[in-house]
PLY file of the C-alpha trace (Angstrom):
ply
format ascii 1.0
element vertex 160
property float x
property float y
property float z
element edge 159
property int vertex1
property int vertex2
end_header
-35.58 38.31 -11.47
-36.49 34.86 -11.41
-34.91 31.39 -9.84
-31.39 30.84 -10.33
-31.80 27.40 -12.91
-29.70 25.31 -10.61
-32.06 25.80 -8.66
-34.85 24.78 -10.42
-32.76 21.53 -11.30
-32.01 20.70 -8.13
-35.84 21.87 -6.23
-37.01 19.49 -9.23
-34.61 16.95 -8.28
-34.89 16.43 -4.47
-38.52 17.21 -5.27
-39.15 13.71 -6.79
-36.67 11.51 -4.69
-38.69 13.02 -1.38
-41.98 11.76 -3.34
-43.02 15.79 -3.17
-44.93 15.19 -6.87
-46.96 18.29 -6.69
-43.81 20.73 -5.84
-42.13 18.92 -8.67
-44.84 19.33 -10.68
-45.31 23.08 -9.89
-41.73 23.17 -11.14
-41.93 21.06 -14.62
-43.54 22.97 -17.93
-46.59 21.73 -19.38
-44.42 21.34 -22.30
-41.38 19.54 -20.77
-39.83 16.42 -22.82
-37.43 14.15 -21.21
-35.05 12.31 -23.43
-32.30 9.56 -23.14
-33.62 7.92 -19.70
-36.38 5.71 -21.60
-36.66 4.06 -24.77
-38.92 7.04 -26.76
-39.55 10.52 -25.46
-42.03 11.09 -22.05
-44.03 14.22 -21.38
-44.57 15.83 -18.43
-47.05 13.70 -16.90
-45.40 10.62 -18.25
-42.30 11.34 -16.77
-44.10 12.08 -13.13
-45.67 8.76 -13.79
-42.82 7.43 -14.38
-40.94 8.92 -11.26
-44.26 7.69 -9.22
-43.76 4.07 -9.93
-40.17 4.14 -9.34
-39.91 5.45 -6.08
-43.10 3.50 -4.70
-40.88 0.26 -6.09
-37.76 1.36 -4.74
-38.59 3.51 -1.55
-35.12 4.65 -0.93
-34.52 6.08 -4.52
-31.62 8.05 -4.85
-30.47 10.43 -7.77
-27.30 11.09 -6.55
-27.33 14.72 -8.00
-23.91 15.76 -8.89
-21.55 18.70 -10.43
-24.75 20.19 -10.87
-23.55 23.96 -13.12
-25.27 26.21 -15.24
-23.29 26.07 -18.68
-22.88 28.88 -21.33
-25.38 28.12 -23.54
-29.08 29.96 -21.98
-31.35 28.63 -20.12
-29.18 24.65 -19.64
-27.91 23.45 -16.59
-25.21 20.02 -16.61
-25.27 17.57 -14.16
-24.61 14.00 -13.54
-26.76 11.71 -11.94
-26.52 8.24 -10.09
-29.73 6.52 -9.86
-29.88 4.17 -6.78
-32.74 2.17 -4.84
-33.00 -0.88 -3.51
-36.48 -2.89 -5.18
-38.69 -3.44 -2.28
-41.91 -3.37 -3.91
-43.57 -3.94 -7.24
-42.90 -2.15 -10.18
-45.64 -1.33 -12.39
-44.71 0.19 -15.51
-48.09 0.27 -18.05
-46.22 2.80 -20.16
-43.76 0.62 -21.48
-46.07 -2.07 -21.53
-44.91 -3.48 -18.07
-47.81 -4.21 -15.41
-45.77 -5.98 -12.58
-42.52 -7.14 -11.59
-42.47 -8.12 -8.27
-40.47 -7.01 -5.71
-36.90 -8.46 -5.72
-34.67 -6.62 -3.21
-32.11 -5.77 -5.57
-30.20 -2.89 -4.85
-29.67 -1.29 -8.41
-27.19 1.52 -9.02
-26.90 2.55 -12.55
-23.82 3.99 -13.83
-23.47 8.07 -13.73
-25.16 9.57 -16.59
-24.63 13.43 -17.50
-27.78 14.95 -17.76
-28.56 18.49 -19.66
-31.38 20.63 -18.10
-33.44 23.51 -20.17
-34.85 25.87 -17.91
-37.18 28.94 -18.68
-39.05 31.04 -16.91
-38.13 29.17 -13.80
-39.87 26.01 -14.65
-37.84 22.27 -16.46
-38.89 22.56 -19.81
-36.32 19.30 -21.09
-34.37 16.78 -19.16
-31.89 14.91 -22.01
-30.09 12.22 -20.01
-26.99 10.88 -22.02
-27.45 7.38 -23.31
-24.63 5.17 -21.74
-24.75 1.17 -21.61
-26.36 -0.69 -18.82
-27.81 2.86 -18.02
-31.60 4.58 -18.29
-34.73 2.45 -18.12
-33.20 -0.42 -20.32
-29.85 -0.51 -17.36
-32.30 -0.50 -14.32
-34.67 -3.26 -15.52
-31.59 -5.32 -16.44
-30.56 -5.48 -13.27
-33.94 -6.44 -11.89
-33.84 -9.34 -14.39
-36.57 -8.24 -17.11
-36.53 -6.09 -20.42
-38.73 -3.96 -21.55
-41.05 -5.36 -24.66
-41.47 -3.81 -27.64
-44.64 -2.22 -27.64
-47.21 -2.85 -30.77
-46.42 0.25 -32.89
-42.76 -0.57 -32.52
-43.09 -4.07 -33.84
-44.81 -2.46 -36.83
-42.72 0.57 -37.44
-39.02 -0.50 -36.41
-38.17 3.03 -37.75
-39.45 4.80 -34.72
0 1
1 2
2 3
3 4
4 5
5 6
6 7
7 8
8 9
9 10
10 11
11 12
12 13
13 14
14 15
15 16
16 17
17 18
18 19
19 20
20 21
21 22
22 23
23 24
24 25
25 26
26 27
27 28
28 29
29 30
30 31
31 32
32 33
33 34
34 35
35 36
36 37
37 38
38 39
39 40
40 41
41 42
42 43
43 44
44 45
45 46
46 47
47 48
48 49
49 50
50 51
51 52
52 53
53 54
54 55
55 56
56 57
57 58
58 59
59 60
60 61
61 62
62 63
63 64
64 65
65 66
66 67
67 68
68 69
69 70
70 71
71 72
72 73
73 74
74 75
75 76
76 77
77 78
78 79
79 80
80 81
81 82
82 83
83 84
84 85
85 86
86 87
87 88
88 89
89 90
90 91
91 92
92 93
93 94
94 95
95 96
96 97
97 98
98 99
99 100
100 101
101 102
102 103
103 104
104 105
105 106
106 107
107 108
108 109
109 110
110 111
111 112
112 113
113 114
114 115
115 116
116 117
117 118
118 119
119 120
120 121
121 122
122 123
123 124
124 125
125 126
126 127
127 128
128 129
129 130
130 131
131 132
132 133
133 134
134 135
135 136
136 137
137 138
138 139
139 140
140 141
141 142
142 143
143 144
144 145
145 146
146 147
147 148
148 149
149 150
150 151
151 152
152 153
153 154
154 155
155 156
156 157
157 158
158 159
């Protein structure tokens, strides 16, 4: 029998606020998708990259992992999550066409967002956080006084 999923969530979880990247990553499917947190859909290593460059801005990031519960449906997990940190350092998002906003020592705390985890085979195969105002990617940069552009392909496909 294999990992309870809570588990999983929550090993995944305190995994990536402890900066432990390569247990997290022993933990995340090669095919994992997160959803919901940024403005298009990350893969796995884009959402560790993206994890990375948060907490080595924001040194005390905190997920506030809450009401964590596996549901009925297989393999999903709820939760609700409250991120927190305090911007000490730069933030250097390439991704999302972001290479540096300096350090500002805002302490950001986004609103709780529920979050829906897919587990199988004892590894996060999709995190889908729900998309809230003034929360996600869009919330946090907000409150460090920037935006994130629209990136190239965007401008010339406003369909995407």
């Amino acid at each position: 029998m294999g990992t309870n999923r809570v588990e999983i969530v929550k090993t995944v979880i305190a995994a990536l606020q402890g900066g432990e990247f390569e247990v997290a990553a022993e933990k995340i499917d090669d095919g994992f998708t997160m959803t919901g947190f940024a403005p298009r859909s990350l893969n796995r290593a884009q959402f560790l990259s993206l994890s990375y460059a948060l907490l080595v801005a924001m040194p005390d990031l905190s997920y506030n992992l809450d009401n964590v519960a596996r549901t009925e449906a297989q393999n999903t997990v709820r939760a609700s999550i409250t991120l927190m940190g305090t911007h000490t350092n730069d933030l250097s998002l390439p991704l999302f066409g972001l290479e540096n906003i300096p350090a500002t020592s805002v302490s950001v705390v986004l609103p709780q967002t529920n979050l829906t985890c897919h587990v199988e085979h004892d590894r996060l195969t999709r995190l889908e956080f729900e998309n809230i105002t003034g929360g996600g990617l869009a919330g946090l940069l907000q409150q460090l006084g920037s935006e994130i552009p629209l990136l190239s392909e965007e401008l010339n496909n406003p369909n995407m």
